[in-house]
DRENDO-1510 file (C-alpha; in Angstrom, 1 decimal, always signed):
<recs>
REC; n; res; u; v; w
REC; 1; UNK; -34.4; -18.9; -30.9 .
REC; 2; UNK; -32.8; -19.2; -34.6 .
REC; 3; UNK; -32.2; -16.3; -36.5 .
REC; 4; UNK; -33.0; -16.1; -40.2 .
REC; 5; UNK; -32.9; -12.4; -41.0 .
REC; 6; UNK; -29.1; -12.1; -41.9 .
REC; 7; UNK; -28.7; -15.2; -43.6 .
REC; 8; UNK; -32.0; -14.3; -46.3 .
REC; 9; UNK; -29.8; -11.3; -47.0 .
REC; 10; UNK; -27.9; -13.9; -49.3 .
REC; 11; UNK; -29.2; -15.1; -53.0 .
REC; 12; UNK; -29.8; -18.6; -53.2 .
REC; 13; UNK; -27.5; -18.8; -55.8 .
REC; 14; UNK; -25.1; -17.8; -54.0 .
REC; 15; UNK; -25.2; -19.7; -51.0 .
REC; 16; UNK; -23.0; -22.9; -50.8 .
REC; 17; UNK; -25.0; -26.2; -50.2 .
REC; 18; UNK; -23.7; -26.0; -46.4 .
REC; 19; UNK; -24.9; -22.8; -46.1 .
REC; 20; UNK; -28.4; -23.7; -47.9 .
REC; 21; UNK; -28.5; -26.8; -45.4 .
REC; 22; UNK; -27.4; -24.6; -42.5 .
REC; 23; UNK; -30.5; -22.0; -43.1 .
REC; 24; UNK; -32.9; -24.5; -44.3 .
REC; 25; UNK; -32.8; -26.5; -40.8 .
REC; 26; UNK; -32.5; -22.6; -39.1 .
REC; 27; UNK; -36.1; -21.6; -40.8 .
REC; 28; UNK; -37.5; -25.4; -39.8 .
REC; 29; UNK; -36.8; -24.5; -36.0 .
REC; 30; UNK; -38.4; -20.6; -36.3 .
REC; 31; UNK; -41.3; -22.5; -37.9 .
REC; 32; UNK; -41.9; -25.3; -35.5 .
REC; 33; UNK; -41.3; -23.3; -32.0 .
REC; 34; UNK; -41.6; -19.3; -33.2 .
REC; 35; UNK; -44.9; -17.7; -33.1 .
REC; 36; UNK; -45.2; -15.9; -36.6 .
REC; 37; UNK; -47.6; -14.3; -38.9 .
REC; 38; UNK; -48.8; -15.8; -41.6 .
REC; 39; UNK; -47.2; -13.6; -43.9 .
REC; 40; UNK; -43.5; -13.9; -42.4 .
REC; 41; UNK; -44.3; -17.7; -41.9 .
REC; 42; UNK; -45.3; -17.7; -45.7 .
REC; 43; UNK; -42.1; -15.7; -46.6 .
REC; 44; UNK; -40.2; -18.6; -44.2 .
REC; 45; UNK; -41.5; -21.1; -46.3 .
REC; 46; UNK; -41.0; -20.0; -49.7 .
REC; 47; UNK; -37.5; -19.4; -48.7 .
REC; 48; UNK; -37.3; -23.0; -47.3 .
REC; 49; UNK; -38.9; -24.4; -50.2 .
REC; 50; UNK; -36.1; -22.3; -52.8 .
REC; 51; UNK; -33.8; -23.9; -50.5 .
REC; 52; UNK; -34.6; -27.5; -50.7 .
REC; 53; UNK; -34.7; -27.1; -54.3 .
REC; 54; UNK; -30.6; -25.5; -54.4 .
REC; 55; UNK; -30.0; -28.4; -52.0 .
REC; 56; UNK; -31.3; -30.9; -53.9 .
REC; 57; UNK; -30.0; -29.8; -57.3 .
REC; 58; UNK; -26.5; -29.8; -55.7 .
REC; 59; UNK; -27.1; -33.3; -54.6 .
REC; 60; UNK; -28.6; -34.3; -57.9 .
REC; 61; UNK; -25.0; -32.7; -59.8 .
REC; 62; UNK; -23.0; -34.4; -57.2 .
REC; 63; UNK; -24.4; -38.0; -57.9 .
REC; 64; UNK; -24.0; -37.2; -61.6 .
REC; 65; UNK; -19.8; -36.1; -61.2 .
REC; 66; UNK; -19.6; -39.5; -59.1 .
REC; 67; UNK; -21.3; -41.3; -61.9 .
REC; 68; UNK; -18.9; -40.2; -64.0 .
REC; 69; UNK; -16.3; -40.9; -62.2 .
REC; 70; UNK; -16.7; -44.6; -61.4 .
REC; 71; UNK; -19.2; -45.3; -64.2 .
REC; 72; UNK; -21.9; -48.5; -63.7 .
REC; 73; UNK; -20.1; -49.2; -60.5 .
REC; 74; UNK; -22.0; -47.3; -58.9 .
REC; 75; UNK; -23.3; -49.0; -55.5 .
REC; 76; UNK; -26.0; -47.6; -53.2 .
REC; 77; UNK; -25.7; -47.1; -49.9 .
REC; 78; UNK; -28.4; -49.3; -48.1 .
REC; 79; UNK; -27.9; -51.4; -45.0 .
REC; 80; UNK; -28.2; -54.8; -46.3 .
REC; 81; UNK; -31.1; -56.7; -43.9 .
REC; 82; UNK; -30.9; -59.9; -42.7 .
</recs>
C-alpha cells in the first residue's frame, strides 16, 4: 500500500519535479487499489491534479531553456515508422 500522508505535508511549490512525479504515481496507486471515502479520494485527487499541473509547468520551462539553447534545431523525438 502507498503512503501519501507525509509526502502532502510538502507545498507543491516546493517539491522538485521528481518529487511531484514520485507522489503523483504514489496517489494513482492509493486510488486505483485503496478503498477510500469520497472525501479523502477527493482530497487525493485535487492533490494529483495540483501535481500534474507543477509537473507539467516544469516540463513546459524545460522545453523552453532547450529551445533556447539550440534554437530552430529543435528535433522531436518520434520513432520514425516505416
Amino acid at each position: 500500500m502507498a503512503k501519501t500522508k507525509s509526502a502532502t505535508q510538502k507545498s507543491i511549490e516546493d517539491l522538485t519535479y521528481e518529487e511531484a512525479l514520485a507522489e503523483l504515481e504514489s496517489i494513482v496507486e492509493v486510488l486505483e487499489t485503496d478503498q477510500k471515502s469520497l472525501e479523502e479520494a477527493m482530497r487525493l485527487f485535487e492533490r494529483g491534479q495540483a501535481l500534474i499541473k507543477k509537473c507539467g509547468a516544469e516540463l513546459e520551462s524545460a522545453q523552453l531553456k532547450i529551445q533556447k539553447i539550440v534554437g530552430d534545431s529543435l528535433v522531436n523525438f518520434e520513432e520514425e515508422s516505416e
